[in-house]
LOFI-849293 format. One record per residue (C-alpha): residue number from 1; residue in one letter; y negated, z negated, x negated. Coordinates in Angstrom, 2 decimals. Each point is the difference from the previous one (the first is absolute). Layout:
resi:NUM&resn:A&north:Y&up:Z&east:X
...
//
This chain:
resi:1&resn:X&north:4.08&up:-2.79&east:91.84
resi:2&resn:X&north:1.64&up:-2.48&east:-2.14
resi:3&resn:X&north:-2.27&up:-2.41&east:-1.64
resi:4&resn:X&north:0.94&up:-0.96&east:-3.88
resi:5&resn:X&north:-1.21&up:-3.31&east:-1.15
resi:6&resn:X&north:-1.68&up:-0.88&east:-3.35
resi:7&resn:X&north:3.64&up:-1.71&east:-1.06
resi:8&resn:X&north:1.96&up:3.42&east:1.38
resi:9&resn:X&north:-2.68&up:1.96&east:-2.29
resi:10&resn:X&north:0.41&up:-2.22&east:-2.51
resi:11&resn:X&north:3.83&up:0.68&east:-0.14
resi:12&resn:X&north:-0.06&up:3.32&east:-0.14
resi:13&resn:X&north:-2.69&up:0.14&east:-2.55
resi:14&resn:X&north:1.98&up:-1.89&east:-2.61
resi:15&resn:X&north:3.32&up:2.02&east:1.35
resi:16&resn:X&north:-1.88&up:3.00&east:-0.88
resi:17&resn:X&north:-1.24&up:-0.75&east:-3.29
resi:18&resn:X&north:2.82&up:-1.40&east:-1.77
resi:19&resn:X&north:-0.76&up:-3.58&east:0.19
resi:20&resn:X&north:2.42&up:-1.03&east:3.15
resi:21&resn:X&north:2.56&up:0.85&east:-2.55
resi:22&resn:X&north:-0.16&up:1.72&east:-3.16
resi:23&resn:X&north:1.14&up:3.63&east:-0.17
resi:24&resn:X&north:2.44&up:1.57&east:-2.47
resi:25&resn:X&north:-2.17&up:2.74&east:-0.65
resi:26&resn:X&north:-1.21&up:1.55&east:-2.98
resi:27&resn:X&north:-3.62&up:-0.22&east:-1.11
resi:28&resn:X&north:-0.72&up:3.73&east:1.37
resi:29&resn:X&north:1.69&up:-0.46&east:2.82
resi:30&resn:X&north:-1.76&up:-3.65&east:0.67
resi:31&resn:X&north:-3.48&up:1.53&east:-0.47
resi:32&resn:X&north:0.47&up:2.86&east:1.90
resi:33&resn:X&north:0.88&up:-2.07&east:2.51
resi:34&resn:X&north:-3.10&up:-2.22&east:-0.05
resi:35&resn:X&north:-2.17&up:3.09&east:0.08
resi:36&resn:X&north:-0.72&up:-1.65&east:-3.75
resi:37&resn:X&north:-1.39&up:-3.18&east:-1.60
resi:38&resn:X&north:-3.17&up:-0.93&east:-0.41
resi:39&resn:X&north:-0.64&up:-0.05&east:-3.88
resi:40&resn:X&north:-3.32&up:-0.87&east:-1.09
resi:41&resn:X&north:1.29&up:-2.73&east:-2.10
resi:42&resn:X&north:2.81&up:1.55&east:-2.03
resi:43&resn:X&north:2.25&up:-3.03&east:-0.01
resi:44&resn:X&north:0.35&up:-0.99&east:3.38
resi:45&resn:X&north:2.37&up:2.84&east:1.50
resi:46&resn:X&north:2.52&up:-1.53&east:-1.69
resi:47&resn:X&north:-0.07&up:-3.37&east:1.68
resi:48&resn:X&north:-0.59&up:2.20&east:3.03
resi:49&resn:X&north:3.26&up:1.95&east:-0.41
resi:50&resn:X&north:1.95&up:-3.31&east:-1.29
resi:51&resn:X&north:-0.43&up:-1.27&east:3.82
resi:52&resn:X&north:1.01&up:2.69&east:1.43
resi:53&resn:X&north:3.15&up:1.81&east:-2.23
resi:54&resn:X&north:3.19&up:-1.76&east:-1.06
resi:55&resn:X&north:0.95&up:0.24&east:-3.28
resi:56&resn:X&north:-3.48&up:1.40&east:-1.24
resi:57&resn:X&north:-1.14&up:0.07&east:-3.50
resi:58&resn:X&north:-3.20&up:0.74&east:-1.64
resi:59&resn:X&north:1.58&up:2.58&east:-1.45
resi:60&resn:X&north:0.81&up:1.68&east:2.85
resi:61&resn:X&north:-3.76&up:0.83&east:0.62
resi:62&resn:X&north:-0.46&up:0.53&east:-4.01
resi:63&resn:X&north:2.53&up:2.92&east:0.50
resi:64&resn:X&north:-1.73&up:1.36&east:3.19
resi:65&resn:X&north:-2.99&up:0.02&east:-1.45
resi:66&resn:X&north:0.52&up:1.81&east:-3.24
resi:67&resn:X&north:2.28&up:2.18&east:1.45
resi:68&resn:X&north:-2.61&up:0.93&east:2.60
resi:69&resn:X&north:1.56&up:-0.50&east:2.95
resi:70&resn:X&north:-2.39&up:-2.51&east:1.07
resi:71&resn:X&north:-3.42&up:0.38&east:-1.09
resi:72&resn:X&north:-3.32&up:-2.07&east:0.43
resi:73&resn:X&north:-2.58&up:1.86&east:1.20
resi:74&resn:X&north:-3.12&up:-0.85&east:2.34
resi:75&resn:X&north:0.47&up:0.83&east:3.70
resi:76&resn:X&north:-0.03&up:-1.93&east:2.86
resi:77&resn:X&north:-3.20&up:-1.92&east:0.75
resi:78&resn:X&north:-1.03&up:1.50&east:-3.51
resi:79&resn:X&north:2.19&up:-3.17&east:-1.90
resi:80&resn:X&north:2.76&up:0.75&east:-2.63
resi:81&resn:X&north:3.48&up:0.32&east:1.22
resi:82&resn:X&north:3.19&up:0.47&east:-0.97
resi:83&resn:X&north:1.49&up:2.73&east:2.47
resi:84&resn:X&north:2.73&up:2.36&east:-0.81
resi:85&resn:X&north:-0.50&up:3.12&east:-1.73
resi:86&resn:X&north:0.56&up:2.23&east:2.98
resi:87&resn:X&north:-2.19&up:-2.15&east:2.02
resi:88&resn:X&north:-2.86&up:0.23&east:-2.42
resi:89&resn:X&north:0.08&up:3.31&east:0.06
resi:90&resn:X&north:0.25&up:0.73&east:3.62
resi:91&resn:X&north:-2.21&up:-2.15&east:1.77
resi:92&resn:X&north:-3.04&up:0.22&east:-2.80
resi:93&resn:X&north:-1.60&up:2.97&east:1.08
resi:94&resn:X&north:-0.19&up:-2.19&east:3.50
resi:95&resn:X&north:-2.01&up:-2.88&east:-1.49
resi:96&resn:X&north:-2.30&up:2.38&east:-2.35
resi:97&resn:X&north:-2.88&up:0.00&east:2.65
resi:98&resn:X&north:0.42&up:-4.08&east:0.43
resi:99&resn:X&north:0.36&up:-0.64&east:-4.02
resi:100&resn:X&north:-3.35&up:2.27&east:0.25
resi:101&resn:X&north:-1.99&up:-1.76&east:2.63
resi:102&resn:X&north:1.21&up:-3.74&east:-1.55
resi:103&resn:X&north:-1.45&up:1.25&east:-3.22
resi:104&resn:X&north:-3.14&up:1.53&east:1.34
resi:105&resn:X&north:-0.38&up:-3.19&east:2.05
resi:106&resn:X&north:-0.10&up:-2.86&east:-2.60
resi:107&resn:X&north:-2.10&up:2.42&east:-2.35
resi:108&resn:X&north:-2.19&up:2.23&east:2.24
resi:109&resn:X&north:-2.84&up:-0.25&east:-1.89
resi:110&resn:X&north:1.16&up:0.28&east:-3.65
resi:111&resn:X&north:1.87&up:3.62&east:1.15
resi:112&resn:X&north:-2.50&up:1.39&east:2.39
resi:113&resn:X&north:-0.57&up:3.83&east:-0.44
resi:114&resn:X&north:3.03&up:0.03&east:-2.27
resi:115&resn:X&north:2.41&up:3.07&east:0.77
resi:116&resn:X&north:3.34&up:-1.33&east:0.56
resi:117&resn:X&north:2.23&up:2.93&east:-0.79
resi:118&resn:X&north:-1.89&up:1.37&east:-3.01
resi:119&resn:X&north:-0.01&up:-3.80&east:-1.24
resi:120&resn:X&north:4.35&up:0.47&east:1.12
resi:121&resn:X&north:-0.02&up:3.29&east:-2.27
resi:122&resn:X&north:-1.47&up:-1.34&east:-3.02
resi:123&resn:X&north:2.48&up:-3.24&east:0.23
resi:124&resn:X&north:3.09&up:2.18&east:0.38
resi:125&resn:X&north:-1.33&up:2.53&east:-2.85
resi:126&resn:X&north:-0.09&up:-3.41&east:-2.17
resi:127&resn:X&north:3.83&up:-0.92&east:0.84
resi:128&resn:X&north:1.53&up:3.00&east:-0.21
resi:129&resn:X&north:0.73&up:-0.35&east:-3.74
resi:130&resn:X&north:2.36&up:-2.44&east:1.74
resi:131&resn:X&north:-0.74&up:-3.59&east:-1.76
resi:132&resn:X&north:-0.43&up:-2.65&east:1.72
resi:133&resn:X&north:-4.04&up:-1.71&east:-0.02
resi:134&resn:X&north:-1.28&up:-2.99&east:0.76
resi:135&resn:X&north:-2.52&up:-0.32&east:2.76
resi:136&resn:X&north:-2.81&up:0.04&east:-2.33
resi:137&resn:X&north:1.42&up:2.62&east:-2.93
resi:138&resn:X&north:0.43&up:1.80&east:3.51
resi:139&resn:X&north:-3.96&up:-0.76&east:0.74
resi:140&resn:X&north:-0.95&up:0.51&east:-3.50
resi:141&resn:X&north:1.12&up:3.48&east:0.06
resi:142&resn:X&north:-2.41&up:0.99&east:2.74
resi:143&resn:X&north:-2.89&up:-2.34&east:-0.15
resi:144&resn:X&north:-2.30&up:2.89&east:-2.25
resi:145&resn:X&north:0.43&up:1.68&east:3.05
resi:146&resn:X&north:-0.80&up:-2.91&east:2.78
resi:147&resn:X&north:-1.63&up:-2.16&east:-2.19
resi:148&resn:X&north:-1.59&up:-1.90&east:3.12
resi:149&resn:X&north:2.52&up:-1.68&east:2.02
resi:150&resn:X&north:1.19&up:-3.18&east:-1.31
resi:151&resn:X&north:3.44&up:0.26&east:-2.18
resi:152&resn:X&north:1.61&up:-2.53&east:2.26
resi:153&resn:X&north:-1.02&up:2.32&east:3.37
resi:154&resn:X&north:0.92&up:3.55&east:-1.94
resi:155&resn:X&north:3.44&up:-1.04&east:-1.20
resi:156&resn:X&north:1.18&up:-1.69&east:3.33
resi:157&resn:X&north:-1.01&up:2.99&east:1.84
resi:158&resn:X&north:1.86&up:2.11&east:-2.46
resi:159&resn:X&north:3.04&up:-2.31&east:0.02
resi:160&resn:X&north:0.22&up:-1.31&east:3.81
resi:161&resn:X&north:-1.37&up:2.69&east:1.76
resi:162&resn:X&north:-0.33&up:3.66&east:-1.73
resi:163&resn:X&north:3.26&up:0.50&east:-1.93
resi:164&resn:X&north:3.55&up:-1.53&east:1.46
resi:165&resn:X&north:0.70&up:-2.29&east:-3.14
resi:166&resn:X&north:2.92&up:-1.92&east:-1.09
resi:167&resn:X&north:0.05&up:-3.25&east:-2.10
resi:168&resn:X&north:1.87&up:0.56&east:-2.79
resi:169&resn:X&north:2.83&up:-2.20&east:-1.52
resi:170&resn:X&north:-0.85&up:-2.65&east:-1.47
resi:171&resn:X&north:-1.70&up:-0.62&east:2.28
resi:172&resn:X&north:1.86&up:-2.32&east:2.91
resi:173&resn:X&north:3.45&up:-0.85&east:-2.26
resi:174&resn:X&north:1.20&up:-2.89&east:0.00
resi:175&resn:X&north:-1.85&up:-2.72&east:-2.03
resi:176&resn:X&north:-2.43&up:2.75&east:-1.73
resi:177&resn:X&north:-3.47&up:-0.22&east:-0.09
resi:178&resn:X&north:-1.40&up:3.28&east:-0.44
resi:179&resn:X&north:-3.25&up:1.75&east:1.11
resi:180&resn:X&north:-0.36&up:2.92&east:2.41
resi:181&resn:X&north:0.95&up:3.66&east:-1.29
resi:182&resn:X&north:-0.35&up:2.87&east:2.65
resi:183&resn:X&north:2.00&up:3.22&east:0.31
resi:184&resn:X&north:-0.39&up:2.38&east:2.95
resi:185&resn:X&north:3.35&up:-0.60&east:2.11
resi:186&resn:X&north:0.68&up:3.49&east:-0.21
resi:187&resn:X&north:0.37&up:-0.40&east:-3.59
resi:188&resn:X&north:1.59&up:-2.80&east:-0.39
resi:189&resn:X&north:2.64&up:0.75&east:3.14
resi:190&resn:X&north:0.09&up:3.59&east:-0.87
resi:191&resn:X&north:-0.84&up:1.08&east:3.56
resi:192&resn:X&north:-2.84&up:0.92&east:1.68
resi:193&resn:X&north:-1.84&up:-2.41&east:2.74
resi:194&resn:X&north:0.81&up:1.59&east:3.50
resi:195&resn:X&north:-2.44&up:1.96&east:1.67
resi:196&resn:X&north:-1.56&up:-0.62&east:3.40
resi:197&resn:X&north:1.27&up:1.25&east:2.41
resi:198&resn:X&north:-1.43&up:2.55&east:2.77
resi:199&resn:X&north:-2.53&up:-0.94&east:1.96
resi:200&resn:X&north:0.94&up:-2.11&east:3.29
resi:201&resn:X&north:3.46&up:-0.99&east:-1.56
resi:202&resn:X&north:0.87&up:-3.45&east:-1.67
resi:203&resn:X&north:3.55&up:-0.08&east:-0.82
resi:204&resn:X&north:-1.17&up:-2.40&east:-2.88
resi:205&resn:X&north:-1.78&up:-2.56&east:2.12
resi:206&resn:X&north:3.21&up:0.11&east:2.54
resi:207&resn:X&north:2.28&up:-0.43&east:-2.69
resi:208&resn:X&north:-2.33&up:-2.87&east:-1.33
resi:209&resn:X&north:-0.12&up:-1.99&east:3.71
resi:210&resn:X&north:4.08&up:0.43&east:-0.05
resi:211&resn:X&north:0.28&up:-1.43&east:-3.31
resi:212&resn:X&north:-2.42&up:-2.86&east:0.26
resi:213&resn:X&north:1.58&up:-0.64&east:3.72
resi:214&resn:X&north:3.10&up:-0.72&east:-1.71
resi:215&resn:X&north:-1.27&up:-2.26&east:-2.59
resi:216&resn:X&north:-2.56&up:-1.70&east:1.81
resi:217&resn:X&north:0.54&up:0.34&east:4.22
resi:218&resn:X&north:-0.22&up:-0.85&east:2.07
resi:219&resn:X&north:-4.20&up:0.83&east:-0.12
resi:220&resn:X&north:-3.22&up:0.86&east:1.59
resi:221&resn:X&north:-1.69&up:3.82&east:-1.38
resi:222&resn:X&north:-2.66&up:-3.12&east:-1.35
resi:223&resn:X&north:2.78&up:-1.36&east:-2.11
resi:224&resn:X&north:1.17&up:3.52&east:-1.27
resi:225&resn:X&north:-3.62&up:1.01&east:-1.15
resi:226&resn:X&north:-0.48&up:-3.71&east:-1.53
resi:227&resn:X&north:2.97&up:0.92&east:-1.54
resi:228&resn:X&north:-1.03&up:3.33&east:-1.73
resi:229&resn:X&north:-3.79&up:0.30&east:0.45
resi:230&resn:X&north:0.23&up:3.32&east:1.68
resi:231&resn:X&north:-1.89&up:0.29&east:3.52
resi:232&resn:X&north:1.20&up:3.71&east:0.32
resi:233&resn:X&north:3.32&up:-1.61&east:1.74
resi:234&resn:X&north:-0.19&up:0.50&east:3.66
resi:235&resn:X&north:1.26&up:3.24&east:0.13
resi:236&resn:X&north:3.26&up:-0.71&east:-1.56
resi:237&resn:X&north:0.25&up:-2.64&east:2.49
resi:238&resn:X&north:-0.27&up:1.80&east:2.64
resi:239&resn:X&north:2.46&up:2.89&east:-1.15
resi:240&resn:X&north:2.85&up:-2.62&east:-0.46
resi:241&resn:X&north:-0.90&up:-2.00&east:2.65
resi:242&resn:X&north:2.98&up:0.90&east:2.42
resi:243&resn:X&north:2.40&up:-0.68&east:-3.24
resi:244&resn:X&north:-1.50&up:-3.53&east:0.14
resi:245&resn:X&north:0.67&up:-3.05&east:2.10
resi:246&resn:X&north:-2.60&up:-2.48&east:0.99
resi:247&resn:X&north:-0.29&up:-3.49&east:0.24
resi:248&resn:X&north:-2.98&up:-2.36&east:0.31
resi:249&resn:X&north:-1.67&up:-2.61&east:-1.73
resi:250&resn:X&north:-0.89&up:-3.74&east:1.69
resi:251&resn:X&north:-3.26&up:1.22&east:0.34
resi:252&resn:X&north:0.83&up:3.13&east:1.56
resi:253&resn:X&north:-0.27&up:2.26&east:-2.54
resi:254&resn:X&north:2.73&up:3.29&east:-0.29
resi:255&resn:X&north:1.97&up:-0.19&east:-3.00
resi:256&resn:X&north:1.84&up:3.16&east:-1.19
resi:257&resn:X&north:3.78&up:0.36&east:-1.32
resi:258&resn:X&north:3.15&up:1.49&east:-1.40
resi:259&resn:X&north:2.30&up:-0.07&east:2.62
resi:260&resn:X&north:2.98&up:-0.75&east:-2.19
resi:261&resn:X&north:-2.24&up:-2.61&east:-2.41
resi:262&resn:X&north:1.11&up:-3.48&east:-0.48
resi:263&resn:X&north:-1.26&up:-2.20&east:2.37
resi:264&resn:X&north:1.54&up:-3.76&east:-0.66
resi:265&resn:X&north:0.37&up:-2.79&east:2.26
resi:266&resn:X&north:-2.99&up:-1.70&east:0.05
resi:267&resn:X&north:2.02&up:-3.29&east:-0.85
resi:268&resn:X&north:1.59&up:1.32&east:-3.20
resi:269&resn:X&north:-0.22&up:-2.33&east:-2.87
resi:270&resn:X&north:-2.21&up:1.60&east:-2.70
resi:271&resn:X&north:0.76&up:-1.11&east:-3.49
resi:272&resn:X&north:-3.18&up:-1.46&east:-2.44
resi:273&resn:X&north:-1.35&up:2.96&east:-1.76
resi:274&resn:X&north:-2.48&up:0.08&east:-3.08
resi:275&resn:X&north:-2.57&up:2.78&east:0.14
resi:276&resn:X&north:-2.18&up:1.49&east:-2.07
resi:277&resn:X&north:-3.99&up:0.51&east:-0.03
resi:278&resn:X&north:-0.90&up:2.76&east:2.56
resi:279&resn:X&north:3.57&up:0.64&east:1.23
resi:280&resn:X&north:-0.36&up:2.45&east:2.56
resi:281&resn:X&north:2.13&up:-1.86&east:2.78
resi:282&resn:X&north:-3.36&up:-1.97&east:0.47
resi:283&resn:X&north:-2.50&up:2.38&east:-0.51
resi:284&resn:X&north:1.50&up:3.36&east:1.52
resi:285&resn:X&north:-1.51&up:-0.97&east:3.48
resi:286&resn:X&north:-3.12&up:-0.50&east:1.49
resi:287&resn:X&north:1.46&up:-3.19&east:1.95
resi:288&resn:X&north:1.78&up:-1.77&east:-2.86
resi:289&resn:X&north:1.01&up:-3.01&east:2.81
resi:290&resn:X&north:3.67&up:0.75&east:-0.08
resi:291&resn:X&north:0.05&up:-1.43&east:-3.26
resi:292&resn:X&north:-2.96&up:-1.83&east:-1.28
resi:293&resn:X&north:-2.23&up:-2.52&east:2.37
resi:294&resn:X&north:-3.78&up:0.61&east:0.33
resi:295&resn:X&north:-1.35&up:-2.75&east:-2.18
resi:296&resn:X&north:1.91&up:1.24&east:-2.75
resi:297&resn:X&north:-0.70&up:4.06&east:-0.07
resi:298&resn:X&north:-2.53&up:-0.82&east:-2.85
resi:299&resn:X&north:2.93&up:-0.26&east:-1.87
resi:300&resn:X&north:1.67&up:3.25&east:0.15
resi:301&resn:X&north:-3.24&up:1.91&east:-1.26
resi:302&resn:X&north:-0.96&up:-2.31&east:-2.89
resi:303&resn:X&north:3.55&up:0.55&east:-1.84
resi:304&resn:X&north:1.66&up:-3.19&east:0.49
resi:305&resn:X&north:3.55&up:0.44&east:-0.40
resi:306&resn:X&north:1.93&up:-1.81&east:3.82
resi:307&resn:X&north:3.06&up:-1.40&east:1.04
resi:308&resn:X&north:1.34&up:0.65&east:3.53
resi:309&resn:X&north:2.17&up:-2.53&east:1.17
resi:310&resn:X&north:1.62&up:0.63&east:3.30
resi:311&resn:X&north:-1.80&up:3.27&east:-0.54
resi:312&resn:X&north:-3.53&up:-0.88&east:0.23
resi:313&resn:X&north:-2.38&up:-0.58&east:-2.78
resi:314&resn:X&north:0.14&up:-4.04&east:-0.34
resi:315&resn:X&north:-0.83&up:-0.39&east:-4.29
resi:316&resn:X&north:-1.28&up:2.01&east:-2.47
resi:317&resn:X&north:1.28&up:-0.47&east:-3.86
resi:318&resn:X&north:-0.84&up:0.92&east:-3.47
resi:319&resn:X&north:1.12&up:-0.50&east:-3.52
resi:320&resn:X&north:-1.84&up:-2.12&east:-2.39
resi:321&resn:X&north:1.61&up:-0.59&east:-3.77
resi:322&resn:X&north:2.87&up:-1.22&east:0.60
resi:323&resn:X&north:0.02&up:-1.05&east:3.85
resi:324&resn:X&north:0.40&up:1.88&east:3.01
resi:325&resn:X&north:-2.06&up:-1.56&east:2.62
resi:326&resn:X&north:0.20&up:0.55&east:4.04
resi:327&resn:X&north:-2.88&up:-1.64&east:1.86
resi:328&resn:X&north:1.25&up:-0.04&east:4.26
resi:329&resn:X&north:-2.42&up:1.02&east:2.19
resi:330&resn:X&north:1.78&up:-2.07&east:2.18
resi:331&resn:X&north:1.84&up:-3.36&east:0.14
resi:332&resn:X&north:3.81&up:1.09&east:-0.79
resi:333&resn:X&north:3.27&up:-1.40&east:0.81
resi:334&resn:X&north:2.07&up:-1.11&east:-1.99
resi:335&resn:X&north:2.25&up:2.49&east:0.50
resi:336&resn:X&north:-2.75&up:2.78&east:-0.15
resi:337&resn:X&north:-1.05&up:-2.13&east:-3.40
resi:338&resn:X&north:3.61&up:0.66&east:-1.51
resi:339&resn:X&north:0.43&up:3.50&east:1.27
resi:340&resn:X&north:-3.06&up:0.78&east:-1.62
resi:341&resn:X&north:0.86&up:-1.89&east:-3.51
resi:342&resn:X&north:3.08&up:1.83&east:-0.18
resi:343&resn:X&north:-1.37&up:3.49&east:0.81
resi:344&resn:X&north:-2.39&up:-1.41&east:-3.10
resi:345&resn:X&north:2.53&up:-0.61&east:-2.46
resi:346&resn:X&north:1.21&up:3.44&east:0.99
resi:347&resn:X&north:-3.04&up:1.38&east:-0.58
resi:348&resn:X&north:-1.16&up:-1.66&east:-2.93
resi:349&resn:X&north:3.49&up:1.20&east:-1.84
resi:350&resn:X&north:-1.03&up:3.47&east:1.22
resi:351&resn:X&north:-3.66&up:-0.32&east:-1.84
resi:352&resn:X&north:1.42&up:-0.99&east:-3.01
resi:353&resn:X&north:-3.12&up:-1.31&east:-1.51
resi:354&resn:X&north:1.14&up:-3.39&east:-1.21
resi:355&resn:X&north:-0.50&up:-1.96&east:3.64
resi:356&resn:X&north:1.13&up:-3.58&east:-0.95
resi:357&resn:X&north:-0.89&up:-1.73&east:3.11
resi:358&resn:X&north:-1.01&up:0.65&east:4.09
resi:359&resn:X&north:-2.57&up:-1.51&east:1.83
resi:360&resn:X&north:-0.06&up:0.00&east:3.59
resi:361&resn:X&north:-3.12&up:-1.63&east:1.11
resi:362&resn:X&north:-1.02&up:-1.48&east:2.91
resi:363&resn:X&north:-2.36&up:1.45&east:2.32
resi:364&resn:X&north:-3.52&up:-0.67&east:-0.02
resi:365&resn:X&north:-1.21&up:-2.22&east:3.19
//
């Protein structure tokens, strides 16, 4: 069985996800393809879809956005995305017991002996007049009727968990700041979320292994439930199986794939690439090696925005006033050093937020 190396995972990682080089694609098309973005802070999609589309604008995901073809909504691992319309649609019903248990799981005790679907009813009776709430005009509504859980518990089980919600506009345009208004997504797409389907079928989850296969492959089933949260998988692993090929890992473990999927050579240059916090090409696996080392996976959970140079995390930047500073996480070359200060300027025209000057430091000994 042939054996791919971190570098040869690496490679097709960054082939996979746009950043081995950028795609003309659409913004639907792009975040389709990446099985979505993670979106928790509204601003940084759009320095996630800069690295990975030519010719993008912020515009581009304005436009998506309000004309709700992309929509944020929470969903995998219970964090705000920005998936596709269709997608939010069809694969929600598939996270509702997840979005449940995450819910029930940070606030067990403040929702004990609650009952979920009459709490469900009286939130949906609430919205269907159709304008969109806050989280707490949302909680307000209801809270003679549960006065005893906490606001903050009520409304995020309402919210994350209950109801399938989208964010509204403004919320997540381009250099807004705006606070979170919720709308059911069947309102606000005009369709209804998709139904589960009959017992001891999961088209959805197959679909869902395909799709993240082809943005994120080759992976273990550990890396595709990392991914999404759901630990309901291993039946739509095993009914595609004989579609798949596998490879292993250097440490023998079987890693699943698309036939047909990109699959570089492992000595491919890769390009400098700016990310931003919580980009899901580091944290949609459970063995993030392929792109970030050990002693730095602190860093992809605690929102620090990264730069991969020859594809592996190796600085982390952010924007201060009027300075856009990269701190290596590594000694550079001086070719890496350049690469990466042009990429910079690139970027820092892209921000437009008044960047007079780049600072690449130097790495802390």
């Amino acid at each position: 069985m042939t054996v791919l190396d971190r570098r040869a995972l690496n490679r097709a990682t960054l082939a996979r996800q746009h950043l081995l080089t950028r795609a003309a694609a659409s913004v639907p098309e792009a975040v389709a393809h990446l099985c979505g973005l993670q979106a928790q802070e509204p601003q940084e999609p759009f320095t996630g879809l800069w690295s990975r589309l030519a010719g993008f604008r912020p515009g581009d995901l304005d436009d998506a956005l309000t004309g709700r073809t992309v929509v944020r909504t929470h969903l995998m691992r219970r964090t705000v995305h920005l998936v596709t319309a269709d997608d939010a649609l069809a694969w929600r019903v598939r996270h509702d017991t997840m979005l449940r248990q995450r819910v029930l799981g940070t606030y067990r005790r403040e929702l004990a002996g609650l009952d979920l679907d009459e709490v469900a009813a009286a939130g949906r009776a609430v919205l269907a007049d159709r304008r969109p709430r806050t989280m707490g005009e949302l909680v307000q509504a209801l809270e003679d009727r549960w006065p005893g859980p906490p606001r903050r518990a009520l409304g995020e089980l309402l919210v994350a968990a209950l109801i399938p919600m989208a964010q509204l506009p403004p919320r997540g345009l381009w250099q807004r700041t705006a606070g979170v208004r919720n709308l059911p997504l069947a309102i606000w797409l005009g369709r209804d979320v998709a139904p589960l389907p009959d017992a001891g079928h999961d088209p959805v989850g197959q679909r869902m292994l395909r799709r993240y296969l082809a943005a994120y492959g080759p992976a273990t089933s550990s890396d595709l439930r990392a991914w999404c949260g759901l630990a309901g998988l291993p039946a739509a692993v095993e009914a595609v199986r004989d579609d798949l090929v596998v490879f292993r890992d250097e440490r023998g473990r079987r890693l699943l794939d698309l036939s047909d999927a990109p699959r570089p050579d492992p000595g491919t240059p890769a390009p400098v690439r700016f990310l931003p916090a919580f980009d899901n090409a580091i944290l949609g696996y459970h063995d993030r090696g392929r792109v970030i080392d050990a002693a730095h996976l602190g860093l992809s959970v605690q929102g620090h925005r990264t730069v991969l140079v020859d594809g592996r995390v190796s600085a982390t930047w952010t924007v201060r006033g009027p300075h856009l500073e990269i701190s290596p996480l590594r000694p550079l070359t001086a070719p890496e050093r350049d690469a990466v200060h042009t990429e910079a300027e690139d970027l820092a025209a892209f921000l437009d937020q008044g960047i007079e000057d780049i600072r690449v430091d130097r790495p802390a000994r």
